[in-house]
C-alpha positions as CSV (number, residue, x, y, z in Angstrom):
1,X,-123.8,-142.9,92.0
2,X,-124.2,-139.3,90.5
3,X,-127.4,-138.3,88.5
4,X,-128.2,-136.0,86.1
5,X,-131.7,-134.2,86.0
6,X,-133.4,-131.6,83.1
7,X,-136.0,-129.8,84.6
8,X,-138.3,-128.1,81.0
9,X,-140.9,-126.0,81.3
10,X,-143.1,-125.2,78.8
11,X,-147.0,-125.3,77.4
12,X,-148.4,-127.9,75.2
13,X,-148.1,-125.7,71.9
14,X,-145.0,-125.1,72.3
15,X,-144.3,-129.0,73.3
16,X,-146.2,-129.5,70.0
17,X,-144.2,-127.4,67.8
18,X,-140.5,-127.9,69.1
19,X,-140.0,-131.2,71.2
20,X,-140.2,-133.9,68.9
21,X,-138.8,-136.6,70.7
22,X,-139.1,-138.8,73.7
23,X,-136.9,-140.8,75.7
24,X,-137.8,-143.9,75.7
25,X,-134.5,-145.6,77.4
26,X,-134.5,-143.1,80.6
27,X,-136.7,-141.5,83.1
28,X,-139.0,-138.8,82.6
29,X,-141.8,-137.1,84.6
30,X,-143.9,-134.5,83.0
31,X,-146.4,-132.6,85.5
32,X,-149.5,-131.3,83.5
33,X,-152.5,-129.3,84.3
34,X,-155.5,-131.1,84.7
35,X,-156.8,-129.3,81.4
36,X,-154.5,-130.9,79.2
37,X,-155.9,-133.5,76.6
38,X,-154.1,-136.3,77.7
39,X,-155.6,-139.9,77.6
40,X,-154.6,-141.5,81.2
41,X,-153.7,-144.8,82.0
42,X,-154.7,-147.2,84.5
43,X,-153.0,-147.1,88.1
44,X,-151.4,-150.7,88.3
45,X,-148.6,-152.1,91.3
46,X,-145.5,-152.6,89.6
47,X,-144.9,-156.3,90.4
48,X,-143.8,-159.3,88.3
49,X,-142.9,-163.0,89.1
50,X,-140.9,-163.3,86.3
51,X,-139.8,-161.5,82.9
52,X,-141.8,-161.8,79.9
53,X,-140.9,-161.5,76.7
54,X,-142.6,-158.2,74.8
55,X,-145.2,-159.9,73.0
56,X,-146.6,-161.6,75.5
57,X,-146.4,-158.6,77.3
58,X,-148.4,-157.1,75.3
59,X,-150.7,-159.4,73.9
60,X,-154.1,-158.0,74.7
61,X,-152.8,-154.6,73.5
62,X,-153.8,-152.9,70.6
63,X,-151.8,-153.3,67.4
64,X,-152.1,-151.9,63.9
65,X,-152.8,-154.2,61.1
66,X,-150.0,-152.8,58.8
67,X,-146.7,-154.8,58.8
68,X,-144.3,-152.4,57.2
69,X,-140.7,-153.7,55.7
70,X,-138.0,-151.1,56.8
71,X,-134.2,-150.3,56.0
72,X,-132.0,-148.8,58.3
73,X,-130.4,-145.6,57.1
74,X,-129.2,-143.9,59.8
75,X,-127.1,-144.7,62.9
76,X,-126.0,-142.8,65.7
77,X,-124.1,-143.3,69.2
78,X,-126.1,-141.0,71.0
79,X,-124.7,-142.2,74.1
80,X,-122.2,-145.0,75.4
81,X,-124.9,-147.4,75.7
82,X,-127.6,-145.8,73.4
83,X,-127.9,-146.0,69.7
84,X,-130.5,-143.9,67.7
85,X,-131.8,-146.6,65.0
86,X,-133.1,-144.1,61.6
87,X,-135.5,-146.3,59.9
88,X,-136.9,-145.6,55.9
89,X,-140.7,-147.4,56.0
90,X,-141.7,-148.9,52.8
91,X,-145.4,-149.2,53.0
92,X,-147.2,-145.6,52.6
93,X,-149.8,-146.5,54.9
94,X,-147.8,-147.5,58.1
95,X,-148.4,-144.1,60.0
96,X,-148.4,-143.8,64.2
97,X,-149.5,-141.2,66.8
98,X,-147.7,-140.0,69.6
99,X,-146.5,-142.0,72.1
100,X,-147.0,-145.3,70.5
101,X,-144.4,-148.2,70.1
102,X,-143.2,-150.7,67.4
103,X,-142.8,-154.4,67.3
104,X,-139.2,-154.8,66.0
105,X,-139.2,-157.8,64.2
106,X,-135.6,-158.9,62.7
107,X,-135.1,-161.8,59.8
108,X,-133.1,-165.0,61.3
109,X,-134.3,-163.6,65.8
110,X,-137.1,-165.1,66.8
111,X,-137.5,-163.1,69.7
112,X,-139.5,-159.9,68.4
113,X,-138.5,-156.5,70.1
114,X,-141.0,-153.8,71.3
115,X,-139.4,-150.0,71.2
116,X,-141.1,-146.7,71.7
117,X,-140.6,-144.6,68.8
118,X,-138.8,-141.2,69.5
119,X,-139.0,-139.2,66.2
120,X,-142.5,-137.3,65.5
121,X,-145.4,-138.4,63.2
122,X,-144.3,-135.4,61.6
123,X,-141.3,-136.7,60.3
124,X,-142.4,-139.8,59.2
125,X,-144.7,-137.5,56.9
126,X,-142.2,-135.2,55.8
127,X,-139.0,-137.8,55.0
128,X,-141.1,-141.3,55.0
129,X,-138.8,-141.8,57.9
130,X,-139.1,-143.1,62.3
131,X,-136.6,-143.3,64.6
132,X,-135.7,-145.4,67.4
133,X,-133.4,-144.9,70.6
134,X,-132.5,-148.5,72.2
135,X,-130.1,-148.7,75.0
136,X,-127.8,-151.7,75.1
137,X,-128.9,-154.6,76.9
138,X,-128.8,-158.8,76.2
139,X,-132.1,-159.1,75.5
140,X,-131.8,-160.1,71.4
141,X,-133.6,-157.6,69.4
142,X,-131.2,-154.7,71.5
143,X,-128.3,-156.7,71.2
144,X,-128.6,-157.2,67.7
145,X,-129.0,-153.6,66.7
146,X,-125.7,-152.2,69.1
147,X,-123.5,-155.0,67.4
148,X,-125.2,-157.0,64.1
149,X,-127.3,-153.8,62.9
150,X,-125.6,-152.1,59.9
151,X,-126.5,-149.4,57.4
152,X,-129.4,-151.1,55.1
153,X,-130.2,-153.9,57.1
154,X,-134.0,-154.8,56.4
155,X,-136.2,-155.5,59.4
156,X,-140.5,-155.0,59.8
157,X,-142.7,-153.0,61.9
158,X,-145.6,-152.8,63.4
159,X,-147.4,-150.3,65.6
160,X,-148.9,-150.9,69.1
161,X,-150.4,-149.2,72.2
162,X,-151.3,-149.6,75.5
163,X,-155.1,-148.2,74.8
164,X,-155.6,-147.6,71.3
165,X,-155.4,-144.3,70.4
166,X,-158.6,-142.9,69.8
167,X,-158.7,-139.8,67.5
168,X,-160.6,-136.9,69.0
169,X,-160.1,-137.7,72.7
170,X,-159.7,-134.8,74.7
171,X,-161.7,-132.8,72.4
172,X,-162.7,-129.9,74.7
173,X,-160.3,-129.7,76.9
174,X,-158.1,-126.8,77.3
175,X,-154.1,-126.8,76.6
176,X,-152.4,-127.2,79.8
177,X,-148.8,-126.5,81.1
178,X,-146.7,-128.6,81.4
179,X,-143.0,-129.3,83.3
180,X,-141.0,-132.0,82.4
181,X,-138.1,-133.9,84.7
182,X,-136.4,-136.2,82.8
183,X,-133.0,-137.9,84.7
184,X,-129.8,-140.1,83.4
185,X,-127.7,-142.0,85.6
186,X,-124.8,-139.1,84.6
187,X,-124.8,-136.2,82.3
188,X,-123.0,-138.6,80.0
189,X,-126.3,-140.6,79.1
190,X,-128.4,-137.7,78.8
191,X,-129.8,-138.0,75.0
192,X,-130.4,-135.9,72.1
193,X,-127.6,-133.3,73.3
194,X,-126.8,-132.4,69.7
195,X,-130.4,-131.9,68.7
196,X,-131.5,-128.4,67.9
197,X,-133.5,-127.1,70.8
198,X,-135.5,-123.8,70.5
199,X,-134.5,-121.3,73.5
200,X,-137.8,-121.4,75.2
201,X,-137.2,-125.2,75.8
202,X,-133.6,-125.3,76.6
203,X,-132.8,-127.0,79.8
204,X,-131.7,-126.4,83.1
205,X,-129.4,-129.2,84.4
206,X,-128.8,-130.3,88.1
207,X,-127.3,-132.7,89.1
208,X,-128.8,-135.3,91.9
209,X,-132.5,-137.4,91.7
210,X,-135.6,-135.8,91.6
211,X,-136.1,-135.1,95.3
212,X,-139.6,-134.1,97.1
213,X,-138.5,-130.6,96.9
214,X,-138.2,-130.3,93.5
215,X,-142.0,-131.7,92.9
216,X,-144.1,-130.2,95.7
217,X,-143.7,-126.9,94.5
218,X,-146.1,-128.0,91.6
219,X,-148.7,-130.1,93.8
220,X,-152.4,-128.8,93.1
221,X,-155.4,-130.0,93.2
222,X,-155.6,-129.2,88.9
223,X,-152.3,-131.1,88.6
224,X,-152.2,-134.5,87.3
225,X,-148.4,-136.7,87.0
226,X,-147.1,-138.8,84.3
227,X,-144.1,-141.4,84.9
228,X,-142.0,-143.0,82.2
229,X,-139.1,-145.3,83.4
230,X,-138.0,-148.4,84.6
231,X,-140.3,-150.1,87.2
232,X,-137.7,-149.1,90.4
233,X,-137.8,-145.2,89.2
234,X,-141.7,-145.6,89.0
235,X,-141.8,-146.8,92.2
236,X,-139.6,-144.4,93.7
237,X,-141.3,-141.5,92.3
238,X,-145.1,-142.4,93.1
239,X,-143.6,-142.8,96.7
240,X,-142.1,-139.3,96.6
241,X,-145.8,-138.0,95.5
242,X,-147.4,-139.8,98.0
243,X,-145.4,-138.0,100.7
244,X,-146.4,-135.0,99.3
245,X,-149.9,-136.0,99.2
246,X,-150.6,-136.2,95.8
247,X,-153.9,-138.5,95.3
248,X,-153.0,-141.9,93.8
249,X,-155.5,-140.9,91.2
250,X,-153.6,-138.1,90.2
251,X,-150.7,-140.4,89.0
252,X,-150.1,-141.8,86.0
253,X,-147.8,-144.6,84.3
254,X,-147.4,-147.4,81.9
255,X,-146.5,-150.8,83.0
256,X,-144.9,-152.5,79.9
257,X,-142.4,-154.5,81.1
């Protein structure tokens, strides 16, 4: 099976001012300095008896205690099994940082969904507006947005994270640089093609996993390693460090599934 890799490079200001997404349905590593201000998560084995459903995933997780109503008013293939969900929020003070999610909750599904939020804060101050990217699966809240979920269709929100985001941590720590992998199973699935990039961060696209070679030209001792993806990618790419001889405490990833 053919992959598809993006290998970024870039510093955290520019990250700051041009990348306003993430990719919350595919795989991404992003190498950082150890002086970037990055709150780091917990080192955990990736290993489940059987599939829980998000909240209880998440129940001892920090959540916000604004529910916002929300109507979708934007929708967009963005790739044959990906939709990008545009969501107008209601309340005034529903607001999120970086790198938190949403609980999805839909009228007449009782199952709730849990979905990283790709758009910036920024945007959500400027328009009033989040957005979503949810790649097609059975589980109900995905499977009703790829094939019940119309324009103006009224759901709720409500903001969680892993830790808690606590303003002010980092504070004096220098900006870093930062190089960011991020793989689809083929160029097709690669997201946010048609979104303006600024030249500095365009990509350069190879195709094949992330391979040993391509990460131990970055090992150092001031490095630190961030992995988003499904549990078998995380696994695949700690293991790949490890041979390398990154330290385990030098890796980083979120187990929410």
């Amino acid at each position: 099976m053919a992959h598809a890799t993006i290998y970024v490079g870039f510093t955290v200001p520019q990250l700051l001012r041009g990348a306003s997404r993430i990719f919350p349905t595919h795989s991404a590593l992003v190498v950082m300095r150890h002086s970037v201000f990055c709150y780091c998560t917990v080192n955990s084995t990736i290993k489940s008896k059987r599939k829980m459903d998000h909240l209880e995933r998440t129940a001892n997780n920090f959540r916000q205690e604004v529910i916002s109503q929300a109507k979708v008013c934007g929708i967009t293939n963005e790739s044959e099994t990906v939709k990008r969900l545009r969501l107008a929020i209601a309340n005034k003070d529903f607001t999120f940082k970086a790198g938190q999610w949403v609980d999805f909750f839909i009228p007449g599904v009782s199952v709730v969904g849990g979905f990283s939020i790709c758009s910036s804060p920024g945007l959500l101050e400027r328009e009033g507006v989040l957005e979503l990217a949810v790649k097609h699966t059975v589980h109900p809240p995905a499977h009703w947005i790829h094939t019940e979920c119309t324009l103006d269709s009224e759901v709720a929100l409500r903001v969680g994270d892993l830790h808690g985001y606590q303003e002010g941590k980092g504070n004096g720590y220098k900006m870093g640089t930062v190089k960011l992998y991020y793989s689809a199973k083929n160029t097709s699935e690669l997201l946010f093609k048609s979104s303006q990039i600024c030249k500095e961060l365009q990509p350069h696209v190879t195709e094949g996993r992330i391979s040993e070679k391509d990460l131990e030209k970055h090992v150092s001792k001031d490095t630190l390693w961030y992995i988003c993806g499904p549990p078998p990618m995380i696994e695949s790419i700690s293991k790949l460090l490890s041979n390398i001889g990154v330290p385990r405490n030098c890796v980083f990833f979120e187990k929410w599934w």
